[in-house]
PQR file with spaces between the fields and no chain letter, atoms N, CA, C, O and H, PARSE charges and radii, in Angstrom:
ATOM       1  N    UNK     1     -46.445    1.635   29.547 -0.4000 1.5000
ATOM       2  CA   UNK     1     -47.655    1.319   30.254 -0.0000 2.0000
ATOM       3  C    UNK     1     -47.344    1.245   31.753  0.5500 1.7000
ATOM       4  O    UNK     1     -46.374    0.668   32.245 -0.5500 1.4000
ATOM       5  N    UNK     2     -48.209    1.844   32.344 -0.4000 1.5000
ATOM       6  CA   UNK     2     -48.068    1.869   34.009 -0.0000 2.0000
ATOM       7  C    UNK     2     -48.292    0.518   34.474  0.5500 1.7000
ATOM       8  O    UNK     2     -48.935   -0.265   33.774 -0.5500 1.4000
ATOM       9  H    UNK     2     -48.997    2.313   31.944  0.4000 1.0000
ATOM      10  N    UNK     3     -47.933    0.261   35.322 -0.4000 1.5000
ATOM      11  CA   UNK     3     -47.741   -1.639   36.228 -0.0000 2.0000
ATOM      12  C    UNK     3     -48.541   -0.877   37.080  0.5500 1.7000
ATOM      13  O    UNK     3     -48.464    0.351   37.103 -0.5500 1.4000
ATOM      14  H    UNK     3     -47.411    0.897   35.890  0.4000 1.0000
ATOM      15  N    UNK     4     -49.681   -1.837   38.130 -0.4000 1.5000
ATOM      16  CA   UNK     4     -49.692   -1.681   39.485 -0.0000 2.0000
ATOM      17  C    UNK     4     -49.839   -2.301   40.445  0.5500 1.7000
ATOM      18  O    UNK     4     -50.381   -3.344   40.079 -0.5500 1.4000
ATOM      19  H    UNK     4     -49.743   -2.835   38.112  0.4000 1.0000
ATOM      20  N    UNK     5     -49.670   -2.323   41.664 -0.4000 1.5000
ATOM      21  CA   UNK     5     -49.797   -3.204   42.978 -0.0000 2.0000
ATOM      22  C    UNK     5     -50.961   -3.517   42.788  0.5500 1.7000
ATOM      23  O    UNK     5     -51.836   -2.999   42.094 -0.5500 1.4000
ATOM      24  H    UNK     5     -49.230   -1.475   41.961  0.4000 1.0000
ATOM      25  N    UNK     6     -50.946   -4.836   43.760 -0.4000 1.5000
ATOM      26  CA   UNK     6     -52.746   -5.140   44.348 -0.0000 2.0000
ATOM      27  C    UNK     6     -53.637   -4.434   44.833  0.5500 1.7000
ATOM      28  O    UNK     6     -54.851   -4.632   44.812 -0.5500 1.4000
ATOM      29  H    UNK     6     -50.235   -5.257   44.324  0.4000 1.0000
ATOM      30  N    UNK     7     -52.886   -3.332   45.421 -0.4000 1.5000
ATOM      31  CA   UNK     7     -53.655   -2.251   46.056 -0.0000 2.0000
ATOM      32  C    UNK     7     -53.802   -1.595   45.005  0.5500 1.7000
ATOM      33  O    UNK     7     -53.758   -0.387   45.238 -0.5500 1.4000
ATOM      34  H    UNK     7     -51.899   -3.171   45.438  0.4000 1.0000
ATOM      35  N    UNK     8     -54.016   -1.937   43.544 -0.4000 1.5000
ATOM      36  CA   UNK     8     -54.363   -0.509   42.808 -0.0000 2.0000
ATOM      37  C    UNK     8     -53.543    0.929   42.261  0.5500 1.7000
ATOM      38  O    UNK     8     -53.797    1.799   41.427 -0.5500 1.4000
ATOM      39  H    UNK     8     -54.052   -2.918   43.355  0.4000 1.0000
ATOM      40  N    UNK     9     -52.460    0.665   43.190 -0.4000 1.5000
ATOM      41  CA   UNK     9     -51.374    2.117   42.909 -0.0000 2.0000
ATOM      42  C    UNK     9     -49.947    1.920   41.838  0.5500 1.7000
ATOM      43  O    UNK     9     -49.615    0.751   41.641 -0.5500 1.4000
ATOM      44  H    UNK     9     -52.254   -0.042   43.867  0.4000 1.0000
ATOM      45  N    UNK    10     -49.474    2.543   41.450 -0.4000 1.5000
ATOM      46  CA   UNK    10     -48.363    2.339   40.239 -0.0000 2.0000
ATOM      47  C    UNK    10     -47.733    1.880   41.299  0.5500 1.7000
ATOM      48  O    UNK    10     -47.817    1.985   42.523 -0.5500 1.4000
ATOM      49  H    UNK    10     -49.743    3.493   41.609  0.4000 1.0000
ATOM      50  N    UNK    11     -46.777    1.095   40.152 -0.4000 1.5000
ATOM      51  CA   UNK    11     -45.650    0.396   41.571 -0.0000 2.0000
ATOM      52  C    UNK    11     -44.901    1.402   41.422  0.5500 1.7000
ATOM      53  O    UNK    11     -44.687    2.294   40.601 -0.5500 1.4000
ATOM      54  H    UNK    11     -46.709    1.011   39.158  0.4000 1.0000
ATOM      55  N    UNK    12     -44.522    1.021   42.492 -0.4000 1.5000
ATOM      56  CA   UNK    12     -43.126    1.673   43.162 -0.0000 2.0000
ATOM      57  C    UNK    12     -43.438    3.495   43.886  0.5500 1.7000
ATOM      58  O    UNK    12     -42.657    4.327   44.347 -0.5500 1.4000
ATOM      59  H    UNK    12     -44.695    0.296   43.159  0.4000 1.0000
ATOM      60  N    UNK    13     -44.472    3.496   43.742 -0.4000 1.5000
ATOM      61  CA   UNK    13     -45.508    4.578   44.688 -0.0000 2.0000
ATOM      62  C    UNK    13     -46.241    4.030   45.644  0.5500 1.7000
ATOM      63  O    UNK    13     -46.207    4.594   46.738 -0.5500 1.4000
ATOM      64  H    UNK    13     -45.106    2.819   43.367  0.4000 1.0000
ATOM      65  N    UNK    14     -46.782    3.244   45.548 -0.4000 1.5000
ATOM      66  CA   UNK    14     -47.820    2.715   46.910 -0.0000 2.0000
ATOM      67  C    UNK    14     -46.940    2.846   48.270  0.5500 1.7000
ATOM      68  O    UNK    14     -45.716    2.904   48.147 -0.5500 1.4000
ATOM      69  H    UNK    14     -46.810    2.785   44.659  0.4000 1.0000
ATOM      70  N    UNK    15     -47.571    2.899   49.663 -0.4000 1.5000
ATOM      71  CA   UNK    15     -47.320    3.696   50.608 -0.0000 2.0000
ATOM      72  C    UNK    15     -48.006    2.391   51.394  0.5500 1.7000
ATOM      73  O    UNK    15     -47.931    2.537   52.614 -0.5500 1.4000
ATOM      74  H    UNK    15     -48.565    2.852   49.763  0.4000 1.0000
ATOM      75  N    UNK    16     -48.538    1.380   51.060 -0.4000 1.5000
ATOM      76  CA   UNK    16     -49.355    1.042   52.002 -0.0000 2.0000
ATOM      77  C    UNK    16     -48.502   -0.405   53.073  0.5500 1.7000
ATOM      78  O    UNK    16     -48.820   -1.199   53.959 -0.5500 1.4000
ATOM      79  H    UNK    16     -48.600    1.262   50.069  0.4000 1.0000
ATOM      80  N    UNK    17     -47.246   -0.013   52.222 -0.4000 1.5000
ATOM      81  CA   UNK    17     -46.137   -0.761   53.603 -0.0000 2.0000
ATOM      82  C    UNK    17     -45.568   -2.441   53.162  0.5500 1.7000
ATOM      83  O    UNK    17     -44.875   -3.270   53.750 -0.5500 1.4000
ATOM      84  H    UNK    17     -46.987    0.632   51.503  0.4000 1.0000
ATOM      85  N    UNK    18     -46.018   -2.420   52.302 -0.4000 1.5000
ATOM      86  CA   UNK    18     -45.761   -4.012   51.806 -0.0000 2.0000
ATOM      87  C    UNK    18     -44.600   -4.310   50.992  0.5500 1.7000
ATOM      88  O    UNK    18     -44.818   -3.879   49.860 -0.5500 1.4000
ATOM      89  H    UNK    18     -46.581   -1.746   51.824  0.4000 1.0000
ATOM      90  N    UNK    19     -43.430   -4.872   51.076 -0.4000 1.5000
ATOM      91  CA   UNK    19     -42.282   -3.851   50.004 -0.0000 2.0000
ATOM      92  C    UNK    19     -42.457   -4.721   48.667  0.5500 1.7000
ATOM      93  O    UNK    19     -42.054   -4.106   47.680 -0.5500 1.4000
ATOM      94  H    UNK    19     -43.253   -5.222   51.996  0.4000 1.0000
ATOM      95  N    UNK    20     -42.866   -5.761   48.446 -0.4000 1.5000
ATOM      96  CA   UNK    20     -43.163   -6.008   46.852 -0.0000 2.0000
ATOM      97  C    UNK    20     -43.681   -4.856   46.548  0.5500 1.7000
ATOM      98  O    UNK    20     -42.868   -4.391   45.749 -0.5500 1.4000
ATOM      99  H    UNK    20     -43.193   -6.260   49.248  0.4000 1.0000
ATOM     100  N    UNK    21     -44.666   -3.970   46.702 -0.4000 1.5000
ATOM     101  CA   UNK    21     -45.700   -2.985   46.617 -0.0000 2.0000
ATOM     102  C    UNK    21     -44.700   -1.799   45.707  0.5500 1.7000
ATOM     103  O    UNK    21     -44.900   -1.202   44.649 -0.5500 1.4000
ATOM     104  H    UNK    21     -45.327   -4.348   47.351  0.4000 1.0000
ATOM     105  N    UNK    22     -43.420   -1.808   46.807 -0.4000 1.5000
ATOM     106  CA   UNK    22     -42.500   -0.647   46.028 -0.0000 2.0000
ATOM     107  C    UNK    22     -41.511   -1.031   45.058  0.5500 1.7000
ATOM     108  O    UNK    22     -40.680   -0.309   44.507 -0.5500 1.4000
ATOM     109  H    UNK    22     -43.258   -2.294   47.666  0.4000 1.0000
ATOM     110  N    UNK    23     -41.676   -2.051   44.947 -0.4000 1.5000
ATOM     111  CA   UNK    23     -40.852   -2.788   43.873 -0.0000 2.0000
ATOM     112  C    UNK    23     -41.192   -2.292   42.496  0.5500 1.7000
ATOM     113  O    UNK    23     -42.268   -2.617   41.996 -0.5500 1.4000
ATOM     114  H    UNK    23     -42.351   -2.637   45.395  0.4000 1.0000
ATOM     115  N    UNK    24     -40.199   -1.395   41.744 -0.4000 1.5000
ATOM     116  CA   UNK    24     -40.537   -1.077   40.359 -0.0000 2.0000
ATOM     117  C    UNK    24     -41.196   -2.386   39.703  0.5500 1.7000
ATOM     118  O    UNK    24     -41.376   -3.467   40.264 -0.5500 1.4000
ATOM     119  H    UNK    24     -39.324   -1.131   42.151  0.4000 1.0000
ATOM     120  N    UNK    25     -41.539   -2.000   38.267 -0.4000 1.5000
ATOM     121  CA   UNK    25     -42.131   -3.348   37.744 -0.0000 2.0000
ATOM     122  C    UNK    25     -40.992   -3.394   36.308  0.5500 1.7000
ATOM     123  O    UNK    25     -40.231   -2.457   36.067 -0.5500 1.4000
ATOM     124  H    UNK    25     -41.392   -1.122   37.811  0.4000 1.0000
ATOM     125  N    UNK    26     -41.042   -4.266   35.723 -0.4000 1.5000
ATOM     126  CA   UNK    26     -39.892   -4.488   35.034 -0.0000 2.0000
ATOM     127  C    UNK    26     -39.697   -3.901   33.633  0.5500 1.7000
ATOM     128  O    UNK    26     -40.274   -4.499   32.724 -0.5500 1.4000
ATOM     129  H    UNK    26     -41.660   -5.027   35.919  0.4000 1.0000
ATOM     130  N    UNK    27     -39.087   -2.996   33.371 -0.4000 1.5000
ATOM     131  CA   UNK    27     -38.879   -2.167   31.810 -0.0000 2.0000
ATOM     132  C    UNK    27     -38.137   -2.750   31.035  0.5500 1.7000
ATOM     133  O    UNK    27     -36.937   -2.944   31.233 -0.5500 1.4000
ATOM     134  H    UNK    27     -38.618   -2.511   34.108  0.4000 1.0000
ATOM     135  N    UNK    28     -38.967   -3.202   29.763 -0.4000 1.5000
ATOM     136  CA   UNK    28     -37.962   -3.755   28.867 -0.0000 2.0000
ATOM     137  C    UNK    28     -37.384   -2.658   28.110  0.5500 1.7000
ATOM     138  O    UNK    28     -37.892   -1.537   28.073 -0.5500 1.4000
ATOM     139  H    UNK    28     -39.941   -3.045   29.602  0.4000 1.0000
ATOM     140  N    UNK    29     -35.990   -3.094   27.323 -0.4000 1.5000
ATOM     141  CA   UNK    29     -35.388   -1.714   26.686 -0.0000 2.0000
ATOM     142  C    UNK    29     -36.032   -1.631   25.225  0.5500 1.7000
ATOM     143  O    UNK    29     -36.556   -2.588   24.655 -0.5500 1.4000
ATOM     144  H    UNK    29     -35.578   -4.004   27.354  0.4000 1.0000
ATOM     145  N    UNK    30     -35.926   -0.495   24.768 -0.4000 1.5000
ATOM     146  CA   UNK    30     -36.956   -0.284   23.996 -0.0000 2.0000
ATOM     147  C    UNK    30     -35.889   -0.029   22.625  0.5500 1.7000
ATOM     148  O    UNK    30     -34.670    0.134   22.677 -0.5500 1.4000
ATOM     149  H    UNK    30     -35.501    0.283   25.231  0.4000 1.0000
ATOM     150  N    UNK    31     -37.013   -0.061   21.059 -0.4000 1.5000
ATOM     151  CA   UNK    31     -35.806   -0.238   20.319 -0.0000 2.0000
ATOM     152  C    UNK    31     -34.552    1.284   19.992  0.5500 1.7000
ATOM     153  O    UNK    31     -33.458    1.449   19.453 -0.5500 1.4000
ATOM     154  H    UNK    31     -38.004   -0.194   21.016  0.4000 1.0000
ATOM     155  N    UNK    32     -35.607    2.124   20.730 -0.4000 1.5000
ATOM     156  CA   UNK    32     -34.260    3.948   20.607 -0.0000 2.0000
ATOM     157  C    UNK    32     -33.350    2.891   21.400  0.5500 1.7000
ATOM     158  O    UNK    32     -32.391    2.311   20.892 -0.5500 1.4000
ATOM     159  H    UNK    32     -36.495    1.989   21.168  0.4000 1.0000
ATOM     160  N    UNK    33     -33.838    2.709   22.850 -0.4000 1.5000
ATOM     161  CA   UNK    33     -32.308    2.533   23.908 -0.0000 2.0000
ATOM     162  C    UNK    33     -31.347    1.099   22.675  0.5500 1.7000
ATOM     163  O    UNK    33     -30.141    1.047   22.435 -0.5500 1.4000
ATOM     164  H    UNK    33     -34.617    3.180   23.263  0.4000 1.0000
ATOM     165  N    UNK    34     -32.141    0.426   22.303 -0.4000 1.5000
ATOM     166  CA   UNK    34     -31.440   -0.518   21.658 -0.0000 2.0000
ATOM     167  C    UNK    34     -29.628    0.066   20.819  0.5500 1.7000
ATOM     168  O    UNK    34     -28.426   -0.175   20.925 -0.5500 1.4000
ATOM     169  H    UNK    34     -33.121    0.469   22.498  0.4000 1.0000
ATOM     170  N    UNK    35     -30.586    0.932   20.026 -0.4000 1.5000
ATOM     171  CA   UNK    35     -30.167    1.634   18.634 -0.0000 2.0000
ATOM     172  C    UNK    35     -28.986    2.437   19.286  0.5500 1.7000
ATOM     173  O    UNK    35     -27.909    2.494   18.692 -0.5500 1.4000
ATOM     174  H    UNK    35     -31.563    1.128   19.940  0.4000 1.0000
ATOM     175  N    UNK    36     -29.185    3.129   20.631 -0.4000 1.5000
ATOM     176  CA   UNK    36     -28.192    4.141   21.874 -0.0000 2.0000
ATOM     177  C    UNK    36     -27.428    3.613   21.880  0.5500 1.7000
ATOM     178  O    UNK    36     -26.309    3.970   21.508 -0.5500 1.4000
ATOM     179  H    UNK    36     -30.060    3.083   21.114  0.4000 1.0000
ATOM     180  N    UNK    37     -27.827    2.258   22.424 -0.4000 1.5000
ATOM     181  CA   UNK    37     -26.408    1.309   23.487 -0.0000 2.0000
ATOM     182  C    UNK    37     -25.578    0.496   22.343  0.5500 1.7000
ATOM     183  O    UNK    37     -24.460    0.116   22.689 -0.5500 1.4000
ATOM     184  H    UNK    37     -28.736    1.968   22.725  0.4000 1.0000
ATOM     185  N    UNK    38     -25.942    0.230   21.206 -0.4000 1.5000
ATOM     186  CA   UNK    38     -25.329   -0.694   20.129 -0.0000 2.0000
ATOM     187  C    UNK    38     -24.665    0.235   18.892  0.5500 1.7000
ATOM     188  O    UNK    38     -23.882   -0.031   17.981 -0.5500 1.4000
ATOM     189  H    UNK    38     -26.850    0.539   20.924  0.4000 1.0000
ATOM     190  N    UNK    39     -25.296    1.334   19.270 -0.4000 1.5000
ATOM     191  CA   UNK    39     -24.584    2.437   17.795 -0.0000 2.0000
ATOM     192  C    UNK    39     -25.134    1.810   16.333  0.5500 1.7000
ATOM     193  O    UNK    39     -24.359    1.933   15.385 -0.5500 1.4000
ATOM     194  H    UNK    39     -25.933    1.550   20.010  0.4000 1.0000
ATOM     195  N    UNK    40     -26.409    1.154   16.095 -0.4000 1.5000
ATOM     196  CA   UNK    40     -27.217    0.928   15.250 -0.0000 2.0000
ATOM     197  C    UNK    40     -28.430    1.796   14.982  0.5500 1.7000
ATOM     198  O    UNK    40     -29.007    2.713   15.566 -0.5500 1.4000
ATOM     199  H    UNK    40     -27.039    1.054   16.865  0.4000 1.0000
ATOM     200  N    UNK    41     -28.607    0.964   13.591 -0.4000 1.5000
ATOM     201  CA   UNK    41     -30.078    1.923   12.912 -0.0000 2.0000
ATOM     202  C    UNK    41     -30.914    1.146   12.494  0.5500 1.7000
ATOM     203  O    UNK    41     -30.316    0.295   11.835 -0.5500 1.4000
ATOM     204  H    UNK    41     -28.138    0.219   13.117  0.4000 1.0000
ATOM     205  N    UNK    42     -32.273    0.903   12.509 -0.4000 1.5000
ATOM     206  CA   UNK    42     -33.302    0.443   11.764 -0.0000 2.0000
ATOM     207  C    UNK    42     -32.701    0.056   10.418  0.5500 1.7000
ATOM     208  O    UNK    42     -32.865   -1.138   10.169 -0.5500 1.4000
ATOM     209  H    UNK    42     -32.758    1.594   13.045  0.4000 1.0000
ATOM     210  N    UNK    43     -31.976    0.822    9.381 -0.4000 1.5000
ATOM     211  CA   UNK    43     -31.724    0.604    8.411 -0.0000 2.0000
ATOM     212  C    UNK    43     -30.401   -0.466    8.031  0.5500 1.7000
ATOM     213  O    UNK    43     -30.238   -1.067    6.969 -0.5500 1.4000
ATOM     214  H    UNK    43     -31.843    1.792    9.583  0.4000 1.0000
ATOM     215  N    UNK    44     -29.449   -0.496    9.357 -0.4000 1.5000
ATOM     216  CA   UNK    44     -28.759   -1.218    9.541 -0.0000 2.0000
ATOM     217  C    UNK    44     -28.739   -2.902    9.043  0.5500 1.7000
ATOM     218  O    UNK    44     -29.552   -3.624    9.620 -0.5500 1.4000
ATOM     219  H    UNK    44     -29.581   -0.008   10.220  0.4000 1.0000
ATOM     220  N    UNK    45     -28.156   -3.314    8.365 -0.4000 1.5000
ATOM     221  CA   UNK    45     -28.619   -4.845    8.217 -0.0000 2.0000
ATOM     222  C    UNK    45     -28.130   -5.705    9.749  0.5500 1.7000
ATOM     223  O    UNK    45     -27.162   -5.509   10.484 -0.5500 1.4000
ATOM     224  H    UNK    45     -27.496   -2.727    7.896  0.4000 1.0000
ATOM     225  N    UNK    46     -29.242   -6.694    9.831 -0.4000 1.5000
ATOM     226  CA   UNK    46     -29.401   -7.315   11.235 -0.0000 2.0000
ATOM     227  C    UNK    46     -30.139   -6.259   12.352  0.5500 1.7000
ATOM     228  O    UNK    46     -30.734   -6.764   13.305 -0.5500 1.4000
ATOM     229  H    UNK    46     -30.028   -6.853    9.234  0.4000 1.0000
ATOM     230  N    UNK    47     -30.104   -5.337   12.260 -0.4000 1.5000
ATOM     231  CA   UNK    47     -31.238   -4.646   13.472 -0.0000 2.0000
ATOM     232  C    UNK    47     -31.859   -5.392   13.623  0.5500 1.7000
ATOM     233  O    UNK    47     -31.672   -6.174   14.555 -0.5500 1.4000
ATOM     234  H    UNK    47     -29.621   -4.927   11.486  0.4000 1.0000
ATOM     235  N    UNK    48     -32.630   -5.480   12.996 -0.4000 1.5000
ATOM     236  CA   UNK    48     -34.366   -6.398   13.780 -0.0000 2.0000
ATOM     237  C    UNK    48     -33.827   -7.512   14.448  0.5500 1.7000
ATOM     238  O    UNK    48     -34.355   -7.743   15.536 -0.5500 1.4000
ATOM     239  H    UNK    48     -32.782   -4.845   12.239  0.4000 1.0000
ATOM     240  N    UNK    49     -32.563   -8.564   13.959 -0.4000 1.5000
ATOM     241  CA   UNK    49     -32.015   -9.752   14.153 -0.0000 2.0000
ATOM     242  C    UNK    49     -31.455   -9.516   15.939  0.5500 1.7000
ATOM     243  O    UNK    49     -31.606  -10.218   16.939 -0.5500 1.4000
ATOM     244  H    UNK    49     -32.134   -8.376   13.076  0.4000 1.0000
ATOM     245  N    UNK    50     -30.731   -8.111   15.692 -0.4000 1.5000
ATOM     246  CA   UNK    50     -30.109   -7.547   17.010 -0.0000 2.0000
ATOM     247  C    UNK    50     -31.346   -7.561   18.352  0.5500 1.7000
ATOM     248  O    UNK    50     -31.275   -7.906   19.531 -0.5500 1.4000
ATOM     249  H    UNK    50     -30.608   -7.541   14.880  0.4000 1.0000
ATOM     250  N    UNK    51     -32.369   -7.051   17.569 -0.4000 1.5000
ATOM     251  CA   UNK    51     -33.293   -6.504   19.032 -0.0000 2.0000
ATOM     252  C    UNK    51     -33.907   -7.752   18.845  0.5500 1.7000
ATOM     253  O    UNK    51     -34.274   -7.666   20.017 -0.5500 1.4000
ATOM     254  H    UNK    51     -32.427   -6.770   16.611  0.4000 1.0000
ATOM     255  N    UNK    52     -34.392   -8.891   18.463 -0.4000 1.5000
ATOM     256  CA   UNK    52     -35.303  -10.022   18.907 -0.0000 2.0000
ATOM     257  C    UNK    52     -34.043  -11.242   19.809  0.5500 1.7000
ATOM     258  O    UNK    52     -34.191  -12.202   20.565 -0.5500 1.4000
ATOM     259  H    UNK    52     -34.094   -8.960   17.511  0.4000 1.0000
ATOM     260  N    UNK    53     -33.195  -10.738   19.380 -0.4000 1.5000
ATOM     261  CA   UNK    53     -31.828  -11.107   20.385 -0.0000 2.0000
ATOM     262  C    UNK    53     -32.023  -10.854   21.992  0.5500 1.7000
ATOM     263  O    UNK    53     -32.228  -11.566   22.975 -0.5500 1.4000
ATOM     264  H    UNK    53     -33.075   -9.958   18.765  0.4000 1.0000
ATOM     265  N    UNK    54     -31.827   -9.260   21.695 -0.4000 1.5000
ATOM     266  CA   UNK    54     -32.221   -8.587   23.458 -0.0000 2.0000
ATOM     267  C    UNK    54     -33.382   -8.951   23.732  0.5500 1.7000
ATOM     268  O    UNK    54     -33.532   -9.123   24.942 -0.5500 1.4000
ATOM     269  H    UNK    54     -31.662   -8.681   20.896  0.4000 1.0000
ATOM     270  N    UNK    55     -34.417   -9.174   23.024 -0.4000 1.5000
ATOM     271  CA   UNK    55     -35.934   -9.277   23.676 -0.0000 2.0000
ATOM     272  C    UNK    55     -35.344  -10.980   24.389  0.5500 1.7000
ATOM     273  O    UNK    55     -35.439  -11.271   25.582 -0.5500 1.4000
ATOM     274  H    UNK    55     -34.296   -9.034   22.041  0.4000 1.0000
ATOM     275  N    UNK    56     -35.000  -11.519   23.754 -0.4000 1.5000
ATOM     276  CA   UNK    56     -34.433  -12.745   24.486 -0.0000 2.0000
ATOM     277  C    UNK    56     -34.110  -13.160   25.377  0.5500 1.7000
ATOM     278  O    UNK    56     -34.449  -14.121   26.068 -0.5500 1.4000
ATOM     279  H    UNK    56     -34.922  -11.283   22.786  0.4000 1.0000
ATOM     280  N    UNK    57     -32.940  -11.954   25.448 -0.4000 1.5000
ATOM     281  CA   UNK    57     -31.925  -12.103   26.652 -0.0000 2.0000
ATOM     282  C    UNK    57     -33.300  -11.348   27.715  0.5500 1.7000
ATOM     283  O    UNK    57     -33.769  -11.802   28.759 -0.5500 1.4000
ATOM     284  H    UNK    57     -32.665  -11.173   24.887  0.4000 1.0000
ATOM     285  N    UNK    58     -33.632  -10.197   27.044 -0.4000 1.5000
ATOM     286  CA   UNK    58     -34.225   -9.421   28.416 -0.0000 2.0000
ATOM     287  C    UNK    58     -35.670  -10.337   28.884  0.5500 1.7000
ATOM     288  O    UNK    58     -36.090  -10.051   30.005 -0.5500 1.4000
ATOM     289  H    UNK    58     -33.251   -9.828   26.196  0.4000 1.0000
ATOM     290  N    UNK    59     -36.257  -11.141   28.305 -0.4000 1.5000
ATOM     291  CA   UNK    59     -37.038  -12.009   28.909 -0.0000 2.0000
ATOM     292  C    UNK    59     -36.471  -13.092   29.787  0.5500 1.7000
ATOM     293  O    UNK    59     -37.073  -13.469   30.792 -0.5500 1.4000
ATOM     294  H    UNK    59     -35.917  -11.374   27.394  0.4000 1.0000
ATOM     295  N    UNK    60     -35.817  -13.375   29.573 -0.4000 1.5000
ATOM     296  CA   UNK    60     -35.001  -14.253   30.226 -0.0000 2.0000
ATOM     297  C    UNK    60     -34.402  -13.648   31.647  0.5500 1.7000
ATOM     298  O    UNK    60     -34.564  -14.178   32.747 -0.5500 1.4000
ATOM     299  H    UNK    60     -35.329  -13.068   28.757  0.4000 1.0000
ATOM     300  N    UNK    61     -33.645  -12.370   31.373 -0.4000 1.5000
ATOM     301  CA   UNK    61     -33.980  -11.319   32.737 -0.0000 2.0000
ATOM     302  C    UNK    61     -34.636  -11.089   33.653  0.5500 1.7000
ATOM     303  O    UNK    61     -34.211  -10.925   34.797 -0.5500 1.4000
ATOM     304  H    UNK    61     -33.513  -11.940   30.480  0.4000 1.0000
ATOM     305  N    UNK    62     -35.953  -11.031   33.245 -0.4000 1.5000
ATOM     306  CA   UNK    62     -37.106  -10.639   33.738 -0.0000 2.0000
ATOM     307  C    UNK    62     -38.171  -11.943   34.034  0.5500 1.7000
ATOM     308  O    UNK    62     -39.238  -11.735   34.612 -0.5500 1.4000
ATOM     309  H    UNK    62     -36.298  -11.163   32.315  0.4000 1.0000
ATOM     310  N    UNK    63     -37.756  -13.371   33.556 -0.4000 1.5000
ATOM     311  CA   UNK    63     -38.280  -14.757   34.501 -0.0000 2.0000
ATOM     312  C    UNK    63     -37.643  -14.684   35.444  0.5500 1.7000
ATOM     313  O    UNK    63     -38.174  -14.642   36.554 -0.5500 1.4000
ATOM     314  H    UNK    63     -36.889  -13.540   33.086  0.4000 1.0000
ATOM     315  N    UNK    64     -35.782  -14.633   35.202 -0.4000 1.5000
ATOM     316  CA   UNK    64     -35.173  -14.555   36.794 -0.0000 2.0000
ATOM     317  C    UNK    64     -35.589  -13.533   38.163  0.5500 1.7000
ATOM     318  O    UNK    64     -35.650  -13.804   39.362 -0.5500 1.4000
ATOM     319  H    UNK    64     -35.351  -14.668   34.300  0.4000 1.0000
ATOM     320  N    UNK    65     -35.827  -12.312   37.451 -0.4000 1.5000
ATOM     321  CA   UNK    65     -35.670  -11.704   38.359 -0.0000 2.0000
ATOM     322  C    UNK    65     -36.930  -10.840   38.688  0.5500 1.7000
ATOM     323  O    UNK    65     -36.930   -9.664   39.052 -0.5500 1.4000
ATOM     324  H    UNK    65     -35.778  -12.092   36.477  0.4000 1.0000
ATOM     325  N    UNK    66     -38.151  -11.771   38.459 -0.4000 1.5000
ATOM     326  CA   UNK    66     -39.541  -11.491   38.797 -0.0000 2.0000
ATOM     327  C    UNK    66     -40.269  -12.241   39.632  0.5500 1.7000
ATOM     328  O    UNK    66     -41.439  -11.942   39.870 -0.5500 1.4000
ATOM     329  H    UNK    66     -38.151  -12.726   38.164  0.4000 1.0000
């Protein structure tokens, strides 16, 4: 899903000079990149256990660094 500035424009495109404005907005990793970076499978026992883990950590990411 697209994020956008106050001004209306996707972040990290707006032009109108404000630098929050160009500030990407924050991507959580999704469960492919999960499955990439860990060498797991859906079918794997603990997957689901694994990614409500990262959703964890990556919320926790993304209070700090928002």
């Amino acid at each position: 899903m697209t994020e956008f500035c106050k001004h209306g424009v996707p972040k990290g495109v707006c032009t109108l000079g404000e630098k929050d404005c160009n500030k990407p907005g924050w991507n959580s990793l999704t469960k492919i990149e999960i499955m990439e970076l860990f060498k797991v499978y859906p079918s794997d026992p603990g997957f689901h256990m694994l990614c409500d883990q990262v959703k964890l950590i990556d919320d926790k990411l993304k209070e700090k660094n928002t």
